[in-house]
N, C-alpha and C positions, 0 to 999 in steps of 0.2 A: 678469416681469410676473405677479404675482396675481391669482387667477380668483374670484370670489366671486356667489353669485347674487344676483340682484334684481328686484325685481319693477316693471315698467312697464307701465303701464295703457295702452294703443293703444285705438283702434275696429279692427274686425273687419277692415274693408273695407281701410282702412290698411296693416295688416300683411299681408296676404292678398295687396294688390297691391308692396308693398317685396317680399317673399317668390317670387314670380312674378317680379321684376323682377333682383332680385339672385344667383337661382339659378343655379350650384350651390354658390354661396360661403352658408354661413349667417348670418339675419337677425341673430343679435346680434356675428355679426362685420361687418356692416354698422353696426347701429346702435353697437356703439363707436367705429366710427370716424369715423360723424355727430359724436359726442358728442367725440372729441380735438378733431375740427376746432373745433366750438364753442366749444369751451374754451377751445385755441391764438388765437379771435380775438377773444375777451374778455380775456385776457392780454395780448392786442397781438400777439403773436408769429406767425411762420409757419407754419404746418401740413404736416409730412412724411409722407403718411402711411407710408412704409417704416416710419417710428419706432414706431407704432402697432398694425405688425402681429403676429402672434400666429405666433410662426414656428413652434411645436410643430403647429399646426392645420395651418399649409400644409406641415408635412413628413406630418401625417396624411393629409391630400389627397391628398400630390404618391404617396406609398405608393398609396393606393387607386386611383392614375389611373393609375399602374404596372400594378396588378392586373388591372386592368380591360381596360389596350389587351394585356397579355400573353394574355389570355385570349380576346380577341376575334380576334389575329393568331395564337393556335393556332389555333383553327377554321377561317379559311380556311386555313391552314399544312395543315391535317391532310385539307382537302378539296381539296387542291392548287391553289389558284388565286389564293394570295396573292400569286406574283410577277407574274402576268400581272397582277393587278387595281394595283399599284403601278407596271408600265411601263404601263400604260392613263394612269394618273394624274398622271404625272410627265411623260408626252407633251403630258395637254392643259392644263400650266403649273404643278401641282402644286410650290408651293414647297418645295422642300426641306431648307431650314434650320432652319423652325418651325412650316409647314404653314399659317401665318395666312391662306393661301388657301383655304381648305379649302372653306368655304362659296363661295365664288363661281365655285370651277370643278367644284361638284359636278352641275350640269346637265348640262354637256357630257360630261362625264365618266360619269352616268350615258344619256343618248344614243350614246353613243359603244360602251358593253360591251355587245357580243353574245351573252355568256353569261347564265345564268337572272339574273333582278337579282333574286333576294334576296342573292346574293353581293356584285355591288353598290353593295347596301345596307346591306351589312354592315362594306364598305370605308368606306364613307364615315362609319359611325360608327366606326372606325378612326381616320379622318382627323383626324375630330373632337376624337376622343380623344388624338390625337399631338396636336392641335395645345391643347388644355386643357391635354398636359403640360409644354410648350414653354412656357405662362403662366404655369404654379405653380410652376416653374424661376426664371424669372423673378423672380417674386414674392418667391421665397426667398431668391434672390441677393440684391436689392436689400435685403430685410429684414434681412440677415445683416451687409450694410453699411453699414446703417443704424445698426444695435446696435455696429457694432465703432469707428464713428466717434466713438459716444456716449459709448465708453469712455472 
């Protein structure tokens, strides 16, 4: 898939709230894929968007999202409190397959730690962070599948 710039004229406000809305995937990886589907349903046809997606972008991602939770789970790793704060986690429902829980049992979770909560809070952008990796995994796979079917 060929990359080529181009220029589209939005209002401010427009883009501003796409932007806010669709973060941390970037707006013109959103608005292409406005734009396949439009496409796909003036053609008549159906809109995949696995077929659509930009799979060099989401292994850029899926790397950064890597960097990111490694660097965040040395810290607590190096402040010792990474295992307690993960059996904290995992006790009060913490799914552990792909973390898609992350937000919903971070209240209790953080009610629950005894210890200082900037640690915490520092787990739960952990959590978060597993769980963004677990979606651009995803993401990849299904894109990857996408492409190989199309072969």
């Amino acid at each position: 898939m060929s990359k080529k710039v181009r220029t589209l004229y939005l209002t401010s406000s427009s883009y501003q709230r796409l932007k806010d809305l669709v973060s941390p995937k970037p707006v013109s990886q959103e608005i292409d894929g406005l734009i396949g589907k439009r496409v796909s349903e003036l053609e008549g046809g159906e809109y995949d968007p696995a077929e659509h997606v930009d799979i060099q972008a989401l292994h850029g991602e899926h790397q950064r999202v890597v960097r990111d939770l490694d660097r965040l789970q040395n810290n607590l790793l190096k402040k010792g409190v990474y295992k307690d704060l993960a059996q904290l986690a995992f006790k009060v429902g913490l799914d552990r397959k792909d973390y898609a829980n992350a937000a919903e049992i971070s209240s209790e979770f953080l009610n629950q730690w005894t210890g200082p909560k900037e640690y915490a809070l520092e787990f739960v952008n952990v959590m978060e962070t597993a769980k963004r990796k677990h979606e651009v995994e995803k993401l990849l796979s299904d894109a990857i599948a996408a492409r190989n079917r199309g072969r």
